[in-house]
N, C-alpha and C positions, 0 to 999 in steps of 0.2 A: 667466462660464463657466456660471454657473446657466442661462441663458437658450439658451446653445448644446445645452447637455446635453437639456433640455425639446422640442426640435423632433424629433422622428424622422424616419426619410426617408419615412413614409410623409405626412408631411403634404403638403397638396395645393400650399401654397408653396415645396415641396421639390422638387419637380416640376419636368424642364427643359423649357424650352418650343421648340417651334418653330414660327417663322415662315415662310409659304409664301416668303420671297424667300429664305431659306437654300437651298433647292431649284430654285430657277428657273435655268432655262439661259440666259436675257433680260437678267438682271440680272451686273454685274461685283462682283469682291471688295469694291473701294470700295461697292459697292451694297445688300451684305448677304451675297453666293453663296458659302454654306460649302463647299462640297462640288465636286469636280471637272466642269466644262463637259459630260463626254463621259457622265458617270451623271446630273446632271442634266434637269430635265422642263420643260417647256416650260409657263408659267406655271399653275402647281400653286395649289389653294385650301386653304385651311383646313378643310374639311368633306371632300375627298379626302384629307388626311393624316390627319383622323381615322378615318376611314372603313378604311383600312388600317393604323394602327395597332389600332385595335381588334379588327379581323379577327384579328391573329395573337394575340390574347390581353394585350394591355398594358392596363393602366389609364388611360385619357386622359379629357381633358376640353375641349369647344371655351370659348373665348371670344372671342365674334362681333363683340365692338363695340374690342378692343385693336390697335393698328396697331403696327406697327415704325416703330422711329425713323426710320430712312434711309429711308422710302416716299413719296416728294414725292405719289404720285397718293393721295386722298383718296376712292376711286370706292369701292362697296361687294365690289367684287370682290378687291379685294386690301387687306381689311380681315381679321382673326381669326388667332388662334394658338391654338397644340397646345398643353399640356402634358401629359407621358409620365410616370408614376410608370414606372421605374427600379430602385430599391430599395424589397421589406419594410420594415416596421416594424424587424426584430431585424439591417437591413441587408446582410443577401442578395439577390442579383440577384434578382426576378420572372420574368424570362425570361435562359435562358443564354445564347443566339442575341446579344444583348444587351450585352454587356459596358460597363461605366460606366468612368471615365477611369482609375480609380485598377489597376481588374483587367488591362487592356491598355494598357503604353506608346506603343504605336507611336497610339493614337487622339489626338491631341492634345486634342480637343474633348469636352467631354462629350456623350454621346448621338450622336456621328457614327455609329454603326452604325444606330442606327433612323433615322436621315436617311439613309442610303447604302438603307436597305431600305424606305424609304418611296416614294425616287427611283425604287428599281429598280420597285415592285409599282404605281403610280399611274398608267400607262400600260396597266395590265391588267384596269382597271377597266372595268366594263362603259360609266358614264356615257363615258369616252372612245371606248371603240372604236363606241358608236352615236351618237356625233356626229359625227366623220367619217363614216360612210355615210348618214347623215339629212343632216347639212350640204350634201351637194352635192350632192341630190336637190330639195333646198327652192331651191338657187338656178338650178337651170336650168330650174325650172317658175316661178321668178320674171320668168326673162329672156325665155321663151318666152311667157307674157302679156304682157309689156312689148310686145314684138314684133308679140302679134295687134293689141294698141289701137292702135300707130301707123298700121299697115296701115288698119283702120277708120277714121281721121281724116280720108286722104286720097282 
């Protein structure tokens, strides 16, 4: 009991973590996907969920080199996880927006509200929305050189 009483919630092992496959719409329940298909993002990183949790003011921290158990791919893209301090030291919520498992019933999971609002805001990110408009710029000047050299050959 002594050893219970001694951790606070503000310790950083206190911390719940998440893993980009919690959020991905790619991946099945068997796979890791906490969170409903239709709020889910389409393979989300670890440095985008930090990036928006820190934005709205939580305490997070990346760890770049920790994988999820269920992750067969091994690539460094779908390596690293979040963890979100949640609760103060004297164990009051950090953020109200927030709610940890014990203050709302209906959450089953801990920490499902900053994964339902990490899903929602990771798609609003600036890195997303200028890779779709840079992406398909890079490739149809890719295709249109392809196109001069062949001409030239012949």
């Amino acid at each position: 009991m002594a050893c219970a009483a001694a951790r606070s919630p503000a310790d950083q092992d206190r911390f719940i973590c998440i893993y980009p496959a919690y959020l991905n719409n790619k991946k099945t329940i068997a796979e890791g996907q906490r969170i409903p298909i239709s709020k889910a993002v389409e393979n989300p990183t670890a440095t985008e969920i930090q990036d928006v949790c820190s934005a709205v003011g939580l305490n997070v921290f990346l760890e770049k080199n920790k994988m999820y158990s269920r992750e067969w791919n091994r690539d460094v893209q779908y390596r690293g996880r979040v963890r979100v301090q949640l609760k103060q030291e004297d164990g009051s919520l950090c953020l109200v927006q927030f709610p940890s498992r014990k203050t709302k019933k209906f959450l089953k999971l801990k920490g499902k509200s900053v994964m339902l609002y990490a899903a929602e805001m990771i798609p609003k990110l600036k890195t997303r929305t200028q890779k779709t408009g840079g992406g398909d710029q890079s490739l149809q000047q890719g295709e249109g050189s392809k196109k001069g050299k062949g001409k030239k050959k012949k």
